[in-house]
C-alpha positions in Angstrom: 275.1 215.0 117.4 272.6 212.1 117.3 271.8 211.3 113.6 267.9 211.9 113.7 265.3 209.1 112.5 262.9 210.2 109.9 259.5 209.6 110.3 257.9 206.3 108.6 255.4 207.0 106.1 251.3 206.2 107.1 249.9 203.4 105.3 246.2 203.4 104.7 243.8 200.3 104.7 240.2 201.3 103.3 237.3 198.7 104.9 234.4 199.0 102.5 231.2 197.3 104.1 228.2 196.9 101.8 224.9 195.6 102.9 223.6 194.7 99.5 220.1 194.8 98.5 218.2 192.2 95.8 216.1 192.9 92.6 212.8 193.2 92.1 210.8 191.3 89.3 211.9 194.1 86.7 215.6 193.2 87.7 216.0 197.1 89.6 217.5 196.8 93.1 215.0 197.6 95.6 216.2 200.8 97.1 214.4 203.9 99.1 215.3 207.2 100.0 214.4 206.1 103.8 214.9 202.6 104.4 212.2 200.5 106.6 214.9 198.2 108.9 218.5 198.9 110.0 220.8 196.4 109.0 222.2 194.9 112.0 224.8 193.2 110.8 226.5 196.1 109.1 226.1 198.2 112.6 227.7 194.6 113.8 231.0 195.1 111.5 231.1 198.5 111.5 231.8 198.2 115.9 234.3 196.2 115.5 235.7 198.1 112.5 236.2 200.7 114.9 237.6 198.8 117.6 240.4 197.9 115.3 240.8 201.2 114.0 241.3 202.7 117.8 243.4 199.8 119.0 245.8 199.8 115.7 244.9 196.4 114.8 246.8 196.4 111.4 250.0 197.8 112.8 251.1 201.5 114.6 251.6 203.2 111.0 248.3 201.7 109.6 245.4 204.0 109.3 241.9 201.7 109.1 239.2 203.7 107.3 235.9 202.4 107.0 233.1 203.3 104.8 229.4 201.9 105.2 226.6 201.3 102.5 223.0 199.7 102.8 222.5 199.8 100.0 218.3 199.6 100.6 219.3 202.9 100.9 222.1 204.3 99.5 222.9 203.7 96.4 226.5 201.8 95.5 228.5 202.8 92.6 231.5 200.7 92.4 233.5 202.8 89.5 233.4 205.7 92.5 234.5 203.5 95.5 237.4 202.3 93.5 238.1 206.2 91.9 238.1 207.0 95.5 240.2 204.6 97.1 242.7 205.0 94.1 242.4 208.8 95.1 243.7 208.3 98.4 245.7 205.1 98.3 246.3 202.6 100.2 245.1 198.8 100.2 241.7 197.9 100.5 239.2 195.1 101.3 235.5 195.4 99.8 233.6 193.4 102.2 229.8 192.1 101.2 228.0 192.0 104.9 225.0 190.0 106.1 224.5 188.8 102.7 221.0 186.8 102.8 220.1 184.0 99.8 218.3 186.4 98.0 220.3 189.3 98.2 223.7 186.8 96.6 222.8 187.6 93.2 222.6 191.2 93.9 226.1 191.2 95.5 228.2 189.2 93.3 227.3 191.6 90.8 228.3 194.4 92.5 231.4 192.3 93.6 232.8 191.6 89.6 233.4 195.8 88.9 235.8 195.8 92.3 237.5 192.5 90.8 237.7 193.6 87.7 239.5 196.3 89.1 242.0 193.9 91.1 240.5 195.0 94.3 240.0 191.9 96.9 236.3 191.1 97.6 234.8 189.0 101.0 231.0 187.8 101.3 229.4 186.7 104.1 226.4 186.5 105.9 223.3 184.0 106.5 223.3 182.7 102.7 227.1 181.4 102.9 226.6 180.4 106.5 223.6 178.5 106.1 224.7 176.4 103.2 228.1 174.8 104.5 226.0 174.4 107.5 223.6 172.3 106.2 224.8 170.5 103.1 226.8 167.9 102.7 229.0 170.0 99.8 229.2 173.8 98.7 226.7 174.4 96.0 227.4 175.5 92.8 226.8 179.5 93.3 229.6 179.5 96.4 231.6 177.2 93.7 231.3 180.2 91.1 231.7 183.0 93.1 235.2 181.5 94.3 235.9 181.0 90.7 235.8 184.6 90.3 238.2 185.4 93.0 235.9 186.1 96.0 236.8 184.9 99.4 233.6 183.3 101.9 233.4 183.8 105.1 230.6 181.3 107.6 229.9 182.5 110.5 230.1 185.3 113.1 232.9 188.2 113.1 233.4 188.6 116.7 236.5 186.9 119.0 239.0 188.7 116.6 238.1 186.9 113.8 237.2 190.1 111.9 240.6 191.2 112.5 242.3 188.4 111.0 240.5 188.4 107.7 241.7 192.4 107.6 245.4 191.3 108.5 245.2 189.2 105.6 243.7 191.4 103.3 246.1 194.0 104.1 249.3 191.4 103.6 247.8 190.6 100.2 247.4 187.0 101.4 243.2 186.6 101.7 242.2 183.3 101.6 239.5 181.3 100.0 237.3 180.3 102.9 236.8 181.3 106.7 234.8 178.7 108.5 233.8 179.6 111.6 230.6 177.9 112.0 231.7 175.3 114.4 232.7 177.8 117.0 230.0 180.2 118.1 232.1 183.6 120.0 230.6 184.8 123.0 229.4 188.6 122.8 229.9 189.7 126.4 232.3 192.6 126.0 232.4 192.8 122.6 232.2 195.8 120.7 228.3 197.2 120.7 227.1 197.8 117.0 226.7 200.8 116.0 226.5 203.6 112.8 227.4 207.0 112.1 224.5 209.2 112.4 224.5 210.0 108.7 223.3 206.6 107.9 221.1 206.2 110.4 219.2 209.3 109.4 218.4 207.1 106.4 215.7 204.7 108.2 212.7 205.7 108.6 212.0 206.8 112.4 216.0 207.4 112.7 216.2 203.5 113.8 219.1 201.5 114.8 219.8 198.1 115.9 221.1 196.2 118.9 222.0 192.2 118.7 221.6 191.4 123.0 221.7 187.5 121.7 222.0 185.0 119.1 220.8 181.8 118.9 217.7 180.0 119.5 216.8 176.7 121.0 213.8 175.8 119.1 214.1 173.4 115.9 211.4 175.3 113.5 212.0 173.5 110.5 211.6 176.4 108.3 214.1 178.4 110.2 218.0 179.0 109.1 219.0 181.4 112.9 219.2 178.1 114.3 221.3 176.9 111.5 224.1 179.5 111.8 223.4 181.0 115.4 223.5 177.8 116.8 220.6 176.6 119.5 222.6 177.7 122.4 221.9 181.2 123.2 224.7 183.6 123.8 223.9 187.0 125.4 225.5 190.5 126.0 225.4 191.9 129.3 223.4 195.3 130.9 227.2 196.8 130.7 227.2 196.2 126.9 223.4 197.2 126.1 224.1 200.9 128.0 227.5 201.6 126.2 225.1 200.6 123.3 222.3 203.0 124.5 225.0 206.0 125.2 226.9 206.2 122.3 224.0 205.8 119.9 222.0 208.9 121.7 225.4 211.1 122.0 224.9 210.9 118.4 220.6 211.7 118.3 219.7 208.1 118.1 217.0 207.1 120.3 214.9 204.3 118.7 215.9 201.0 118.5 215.2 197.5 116.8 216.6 194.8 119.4 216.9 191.8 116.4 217.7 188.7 118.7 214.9 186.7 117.1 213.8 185.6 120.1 214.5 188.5 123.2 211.7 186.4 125.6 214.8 183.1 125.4 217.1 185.6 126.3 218.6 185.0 129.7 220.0 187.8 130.7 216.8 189.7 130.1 215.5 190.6 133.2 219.1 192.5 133.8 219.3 194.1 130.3 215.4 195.3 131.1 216.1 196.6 134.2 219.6 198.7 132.9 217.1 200.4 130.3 214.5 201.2 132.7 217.9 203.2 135.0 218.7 204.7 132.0 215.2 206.0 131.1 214.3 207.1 134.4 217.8 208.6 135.5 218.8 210.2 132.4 215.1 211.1 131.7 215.8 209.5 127.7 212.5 209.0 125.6 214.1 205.8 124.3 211.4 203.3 122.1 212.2 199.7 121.4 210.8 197.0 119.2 211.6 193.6 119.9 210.5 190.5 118.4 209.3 187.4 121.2 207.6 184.2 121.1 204.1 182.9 121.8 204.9 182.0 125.3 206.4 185.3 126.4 204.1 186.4 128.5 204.3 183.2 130.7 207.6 185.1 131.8 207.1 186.6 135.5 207.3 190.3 134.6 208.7 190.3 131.3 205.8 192.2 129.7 205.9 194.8 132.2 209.2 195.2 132.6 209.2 195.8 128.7 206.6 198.2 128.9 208.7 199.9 131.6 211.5 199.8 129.1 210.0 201.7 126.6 208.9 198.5 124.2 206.7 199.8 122.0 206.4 197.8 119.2 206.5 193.8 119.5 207.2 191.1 116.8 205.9 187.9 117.3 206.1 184.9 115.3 202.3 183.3 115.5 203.1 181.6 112.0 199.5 179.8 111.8 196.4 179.5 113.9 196.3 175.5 112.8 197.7 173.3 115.5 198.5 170.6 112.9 200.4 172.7 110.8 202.4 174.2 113.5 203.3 170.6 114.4 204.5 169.8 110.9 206.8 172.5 111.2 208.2 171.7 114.2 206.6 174.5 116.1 205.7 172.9 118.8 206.5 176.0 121.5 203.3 177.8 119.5 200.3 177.3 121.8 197.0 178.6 120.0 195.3 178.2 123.2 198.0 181.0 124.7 197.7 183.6 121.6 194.8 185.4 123.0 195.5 186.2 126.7 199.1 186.8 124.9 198.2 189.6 122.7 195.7 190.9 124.7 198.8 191.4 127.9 200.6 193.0 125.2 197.6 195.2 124.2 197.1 195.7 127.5 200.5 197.4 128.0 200.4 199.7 125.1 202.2 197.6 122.4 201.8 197.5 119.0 201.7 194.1 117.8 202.7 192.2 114.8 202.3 189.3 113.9 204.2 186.6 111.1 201.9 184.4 109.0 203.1 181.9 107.1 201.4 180.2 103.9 201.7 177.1 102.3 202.0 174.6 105.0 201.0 170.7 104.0 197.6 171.6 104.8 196.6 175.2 103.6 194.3 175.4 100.9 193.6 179.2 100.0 189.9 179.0 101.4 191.3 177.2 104.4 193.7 180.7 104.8 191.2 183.0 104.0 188.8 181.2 106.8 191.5 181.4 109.2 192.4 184.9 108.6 188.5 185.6 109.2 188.8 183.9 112.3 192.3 185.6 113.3 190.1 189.3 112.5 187.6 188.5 114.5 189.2 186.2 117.2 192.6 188.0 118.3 193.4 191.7 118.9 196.3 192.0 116.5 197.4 195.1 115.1 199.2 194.0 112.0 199.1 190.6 110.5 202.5 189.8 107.9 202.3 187.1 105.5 205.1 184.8 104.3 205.6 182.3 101.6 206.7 179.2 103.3 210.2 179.3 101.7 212.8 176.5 101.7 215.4 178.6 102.5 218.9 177.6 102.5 220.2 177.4 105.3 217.0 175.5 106.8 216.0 171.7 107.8 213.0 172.4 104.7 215.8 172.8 102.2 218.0 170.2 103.2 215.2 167.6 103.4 213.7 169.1 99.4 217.3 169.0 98.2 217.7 165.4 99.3 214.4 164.1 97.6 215.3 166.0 94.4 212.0 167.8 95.0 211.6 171.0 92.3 213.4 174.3 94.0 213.3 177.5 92.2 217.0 177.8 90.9 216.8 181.8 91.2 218.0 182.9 94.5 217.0 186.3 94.2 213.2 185.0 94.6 213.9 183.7 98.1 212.8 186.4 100.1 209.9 185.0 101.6 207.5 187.2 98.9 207.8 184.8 96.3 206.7 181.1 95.3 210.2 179.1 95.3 208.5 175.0 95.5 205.2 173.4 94.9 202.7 172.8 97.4 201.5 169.5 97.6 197.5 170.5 97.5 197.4 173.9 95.7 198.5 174.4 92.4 201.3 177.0 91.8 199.2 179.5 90.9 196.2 179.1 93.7 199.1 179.4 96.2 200.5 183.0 95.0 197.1 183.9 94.8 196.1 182.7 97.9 199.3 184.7 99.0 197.2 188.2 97.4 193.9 187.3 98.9 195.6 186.5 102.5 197.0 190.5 102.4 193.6 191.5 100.9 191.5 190.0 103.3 193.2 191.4 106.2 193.8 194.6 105.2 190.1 195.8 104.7 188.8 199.6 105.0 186.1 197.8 107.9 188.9 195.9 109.5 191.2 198.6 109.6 188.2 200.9 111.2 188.6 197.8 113.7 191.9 197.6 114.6 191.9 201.2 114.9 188.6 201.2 117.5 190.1 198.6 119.8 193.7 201.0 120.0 191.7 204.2 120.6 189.5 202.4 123.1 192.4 201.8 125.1 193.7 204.5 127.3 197.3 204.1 126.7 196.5 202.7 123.0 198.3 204.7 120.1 195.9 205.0 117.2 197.6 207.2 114.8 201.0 205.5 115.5 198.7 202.4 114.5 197.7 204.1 111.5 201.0 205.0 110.2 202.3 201.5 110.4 198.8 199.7 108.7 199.7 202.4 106.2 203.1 201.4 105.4 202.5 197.7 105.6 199.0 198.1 102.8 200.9 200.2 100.9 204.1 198.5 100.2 202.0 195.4 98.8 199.3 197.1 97.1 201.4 199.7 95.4 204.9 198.9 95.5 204.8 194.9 94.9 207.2 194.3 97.8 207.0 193.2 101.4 206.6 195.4 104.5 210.3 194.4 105.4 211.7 195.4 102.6 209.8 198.6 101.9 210.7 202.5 102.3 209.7 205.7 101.4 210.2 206.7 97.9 211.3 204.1 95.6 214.3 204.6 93.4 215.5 203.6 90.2 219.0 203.9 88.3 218.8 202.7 84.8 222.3 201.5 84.9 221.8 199.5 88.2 219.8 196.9 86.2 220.7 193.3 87.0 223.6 191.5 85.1 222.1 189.8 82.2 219.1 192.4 81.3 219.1 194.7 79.1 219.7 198.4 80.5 216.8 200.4 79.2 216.7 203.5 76.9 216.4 206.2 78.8 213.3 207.1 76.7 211.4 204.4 77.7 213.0 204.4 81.4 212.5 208.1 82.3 209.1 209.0 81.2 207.6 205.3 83.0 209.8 205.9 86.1 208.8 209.3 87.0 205.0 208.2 85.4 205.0 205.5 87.9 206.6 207.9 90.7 203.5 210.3 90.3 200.9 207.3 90.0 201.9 205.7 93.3 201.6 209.5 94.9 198.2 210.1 94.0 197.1 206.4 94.8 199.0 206.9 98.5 197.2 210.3 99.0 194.3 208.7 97.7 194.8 205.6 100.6 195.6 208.0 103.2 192.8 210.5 102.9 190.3 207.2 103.6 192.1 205.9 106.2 191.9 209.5 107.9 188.6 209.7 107.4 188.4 206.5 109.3 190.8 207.6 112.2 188.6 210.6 112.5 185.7 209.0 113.0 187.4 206.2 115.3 188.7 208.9 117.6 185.4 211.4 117.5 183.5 208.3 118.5 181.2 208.8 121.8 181.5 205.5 122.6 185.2 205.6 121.8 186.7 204.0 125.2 183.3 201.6 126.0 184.3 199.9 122.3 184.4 196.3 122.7 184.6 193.0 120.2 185.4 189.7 120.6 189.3 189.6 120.1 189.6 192.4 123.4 187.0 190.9 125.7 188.4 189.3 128.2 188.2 185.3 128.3 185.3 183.7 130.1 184.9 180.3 131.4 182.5 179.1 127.5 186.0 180.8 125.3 186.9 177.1 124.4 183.8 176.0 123.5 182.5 179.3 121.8 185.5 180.5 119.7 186.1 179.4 116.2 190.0 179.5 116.7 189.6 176.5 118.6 186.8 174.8 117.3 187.6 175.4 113.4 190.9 173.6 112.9 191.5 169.8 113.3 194.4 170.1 116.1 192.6 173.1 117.8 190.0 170.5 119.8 193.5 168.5 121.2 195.4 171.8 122.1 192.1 172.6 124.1 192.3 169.4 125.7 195.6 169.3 126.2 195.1 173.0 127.8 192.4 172.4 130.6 194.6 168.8 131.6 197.9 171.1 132.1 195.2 173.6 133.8 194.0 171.3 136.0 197.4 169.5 136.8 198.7 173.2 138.1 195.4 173.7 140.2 195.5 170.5 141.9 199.6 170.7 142.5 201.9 168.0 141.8 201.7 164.8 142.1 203.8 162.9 144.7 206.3 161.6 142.4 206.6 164.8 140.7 207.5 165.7 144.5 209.8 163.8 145.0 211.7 164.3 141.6 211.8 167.7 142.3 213.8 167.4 146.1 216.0 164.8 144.6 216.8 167.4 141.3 217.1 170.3 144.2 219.3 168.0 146.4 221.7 166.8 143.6 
C-alpha cells in the first residue's frame, strides 16, 4: 500500500498597505468620516496585491492577505494591526504607500509602533522618489528613517517589482533601498487599480480612481510628476480602462477620478474615450468622470466632446496664474492666457464643471497684485471654482533643487509642505503679507455676490448643473473658512483621537480634549447650516430667476473682434500685451497658410 503524503501546512503572508495622512497645525492627523479624493496609489498596490495573491506569487502554500487603510479616512491603530496579525500568524510586511513630503512625518510615526514590535516596515511614494531623484545625496530624514530599520522604495510598483520586495519580506531578507527610478515600467496590461467596496464607500460621492498614464512632458519648475513619472508618457490601453470600468461597477462603483495629471497629453486618448462612450451606451452605465487637462486641451480635435460623450463631468485644470511673466518664470510656457477664455467657455459649453489651480507667490505677486487679478479672473473667465496654492518648493521639484543649492531659507518641517502653508520667503512680500495674501485670495473669490455669479451663468446654461455647482463651492468655502484646511484634503466630519497626537506633543487631558472637540464639532455645524441656508437662498433665487437662461456677463459672452483690446486680462499684466501679439501673428500665420519653406519642410519630413 502506497505510504500516503501528508498535507504541507498553509503559510500566511499579511500585506498591510497604509496611505498615511499628515497633521494639522494642532499636531491631530487630518482625518474624516468621508474622505474628499481616493488615493490612487493605494488602489494601484492593492491591484497588484491581488494579482499576486491569485497567481501564488510567494509560493503554492502561501496565502497573500491584504489589508487597506487611508488613513484620511480610517483611522490606523497599530497596537490592533499587530494584535491581529499575531492572532492569525504568519509573516508580514507593513507597507507605507504613496507617501507625499508632507504626509513623511505622519508615517514614520506610525511606522516606529510596527518596529517596535519587530514587524518589517517599507515607505514609498512621491517624497522618497522625488528626493533621490533630484539631489545629489539622500537627505537626512531618508538617512533617519533607515536608521530605524525602514526599507525605501523610489519609484513605480509595476513590472513585478512589487512582487519582489514581498518575496523578500516573506524570506526575512528586505533590503534597505529599491531604486527604481531610472526605469519607468510600462502599464499596458498591468493590473487595473482598484478597492474593495468598503473603502470606497468612504469617499465622498463613492469615488474611485483610475491612473490611464504617467508622466508628463512639460518642465514646470514647480512640479515633482515630472520628477518621478518621468517626461515620457506611458499609457494603459481601452482593454485595461474597461476591465477597470467592469470590475469597479460589479462592485457599485460608478464615479471615477482619472489622476493622470495631464489626460489631454495622453495618447491613447481618443481610444480610451471612445471604449467609455461603448460602455456607456451599450451597457446603458451612468458612469461620471473628473479628469484634470491642460490649458491647450481644447485645441485637441474632439477631445472636449468626446469627454462630454464620456460622461466628464468635472474638469481640473491647471491655469496657475493669469500673468504671462510669471508663467514664464516658472517654466510654464504651454499656459496661453490668450487661450483660457475660449477654453473654459468649450468646457462650459459642454456641461463641465471647472476648476481651476492658482498659484501664489511667484517672483512678481504682490498681494494687491493677486487680489487685482483675481478681480479680473471674476469678472473675465467663466470659472466655477478657483483653488489656491502656496508656491511650494517641494521636494522632488527643479524649485527645491535650485533653493537647496543657494542655501536659500526652507522650512525644515515637512509636514507643512502641503501646498497650504508658507515653506520659503518671497522675495517682494514679507512672510506675513504672503500668508495673508494667501486668506484674502480665498476671500475674495469666494463672495456671497460672486457666488450668486457663478451660480447664474450655470443655471443659464441648458445643460448647466447649478446645485451640483453649489455643493462643490460649498465644500471648497467651507473647508478654508471653517476647517483651516485645503479643498483636497477636506471631508465630511472631522475627527479627532486624543492619542493620535503627533510624536513629540503632549497628548491632551481628556478634560480639556473632550469638551473643545465636541464644542468645536457643534460650532462648525451651526456655522455650515448657517453657510448653507445663504447660499440656498441664493440658489433659489438664481434658479426662480425670469431672466434665468437670457443671463449674460462678460466671462460667458462669446469673444468679439475688440476682446484683446477691451479685456483687463490682457491689458492689466506686463506679459499679457506680448501673448496678444504673439496671438494675432500665430493667427494670422494659420490664415494666410504656410510659407514656402515651411512647405517644403513639411514634404521632406513626410518623405523621410
Amino acid at each position: 500500500m502506497a505510504e500516503r503524503t501528508a498535507p504541507q501546512a498553509r503559510d500566511v503572508f499579511h500585506f498591510v498597505m497604509i496611505k498615511p495622512t499628515h497633521y494639522d497645525d494642532d499636531g491631530y492627523p487630518i482625518q474624516w468620516v468621508r474622505s474628499a479624493i481616493p488615493s490612487n496609489t493605494l488602489a494601484c498596490l492593492n491591484g497588484l496585491s491581488e494579482e499576486l495573491s491569485r497567481n501564488k506569487a510567494l509560493g503554492p502554500n502561501v496565502e497573500l492577505r491584504l489589508h487597506t487603510y487611508d488613513e484620511t479616512n480610517r483611522r490606523v491603530r497599530p497596537g490592533e494591526i499587530v494584535r491581529s496579525i499575531r492572532r492569525e500568524g504568519g509573516k508580514c510586511l507593513i507597507g507605507f504607500v504613496g507617501v507625499q513630503s508632507n504626509q513623511f512625518p505622519r508615517a514614520v510615526d506610525l511606522a516606529k509602533p510596527f518596529l517596535d514590535a519587530g514587524l518589517p516596515v517599507a515607505i514609498g511614494g512621491f517624497h522618497v522618489s522625488g528626493c533621490l531623484a533630484m539631489l545629489p545625496e539622500m537627505p537626512q530624514e531618508l538617512r533617519e528613517a533607515q536608521a530605524l530599520g525602514i526599507s525605501l522604495f523610489a519609484g513605480e510598483a509595476e513590472n513585478g517589482r512589487l512582487g519582489e520586495v514581498l518575496r523578500d519580506a516573506h524570506a526575512g531578507m528586505l533590503k534597505p533601498i529599491y531604486n527604481h527610478l531610472d526605469d519607468m515600467p510600462g502599464l499596458e496590461g498591468e493590473p487595473p487599480p482598484i478597492l474593495p467596496r468598503k473603502h470606497v464607500l468612504r469617499t465622498s460621492g463613492s469615488l474611485s480612481s483610475i491612473d490611464l498614464g504617467r508622466g508628463c512632458p512639460y518642465q514646470c519648475s514647480f512640479c515633482t510628476i515630472i520628477n518621478v513619472q518621468g517626461r515620457k508618457s506611458r499609457n494603459r490601453t481601452a482593454d485595461d480602462v474597461e476591465k477597470t470600468i467592469r470590475d469597479n461597477y460589479a462592485q457599485g462603483i460608478k464615479r471615477f477620478f482619472i489622476t493622470d495629471d495631464n489626460f489631454a497629453r495622453n495618447r491613447n486618448w481618443e481610444a480610451l474615450f471612445d471604449r467609455i462612450i461603448e460602455i456607456r451606451e451599450k451597457e446603458g452605465w451612468n458612469l461620471g468622470f473628473t479628469i484634470q487637462v491642460d490649458t491647450l486641451c481644447h485645441k485637441i480635435p474632439n477631445f472636449i466632446e468626446k469627454a462630454q460623450k464620456a460622461g466628464v463631468r468635472r474638469v481640473f485644470i491647471g491655469l496657475e496664474n493669469i500673468n504671462p511673466d510669471n508663467l514664464i518664470a516658472a517654466k510654464k510656457r504651454q499656459n496661453k492666457i490668450t487661450e483660457y477664455r475660449e477654453m473654459l467657455q468649450k468646457w462650459r459649453d459642454h456641461g463641465a464643471i471647472t476648476y481651476a489651480g492658482y498659484i501664489l507667490g511667484f517672483p512678481a505677486d504682490t498681494k494687491e497684485s493677486i487680489l487685482h487679478d483675481i478681480e479680473i479672473i471674476k469678472r473675465e473667465l467663466p470659472l466655477d471654482l478657483l483653488e489656491f496654492f502656496f508656491l511650494t518648493p517641494l521636494p522632488g521639484s527643479e524649485d527645491h533643487k535650485v533653493l537647496l543649492q543657494k542655501g536659500s531659507w526652507m522650512d525644515g518641517d515637512l509636514n507643512k509642505y502641503d501646498l497650504d502653508h508658507r515653506v520659503s520667503h518671497h522675495s517682494k512680500m514679507s512672510d506675513a503679507e504672503w500668508e495673508d495674501a494667501y486668506r484674502a485670495a480665498w476671500d475674495a473669490f469666494y463672495t456671497p455676490e460672486h457666488i450668486r455669479t457663478v451660480l447664474r451663468r450655470s443655471a443659464a446654461s441648458p445643460i448647466g448643473r447649478p446645485k451640483t455647482t453649489l455643493s462643490t463651492i460649498l465644500w471648497f468655502r467651507l473647508m478654508t473658512l471653517y476647517e483651516d484646511v485645503h479643498p483636497l484634503e477636506g471631508g465630511g466630519f472631522r475627527l479627532k483621537f486624543r492619542r493620535d497626537r503627533r510624536h513629540g506633543m503632549k497628548i491632551e487631558s481628556p478634560f480639556v480634549f473632550y469638551p473643545r472637540y465636541f464644542g468645536e464639532t457643534l460650532a462648525k455645524v451651526w456655522r455650515y447650516w448657517r453657510f448653507w441656508r445663504k447660499c440656498k437662498a441664493i440658489l433659489d433665487e438664481v434658479l426662480a430667476a425670469p431672466d434665468r437662461y437670457g443671463y449674460t456677463d462678460l466671462a460667458i459672452a462669446k469673444p468679439d473682434a475688440h476682446e484683446f483690446e477691451d479685456l483687463e486680462l490682457y491689458r492689466e499684466t506686463r506679459g499679457g500685451g506680448d501673448a496678444v501679439r504673439r496671438k494675432q501673428r500665430e493667427d494670422s500665420i494659420r490664415q494666410s497658410g504656410p510659407s514656402p519653406k515651411r512647405q517644403e519642410a513639411a514634404a521632406v519630413a513626410v518623405r523621410g
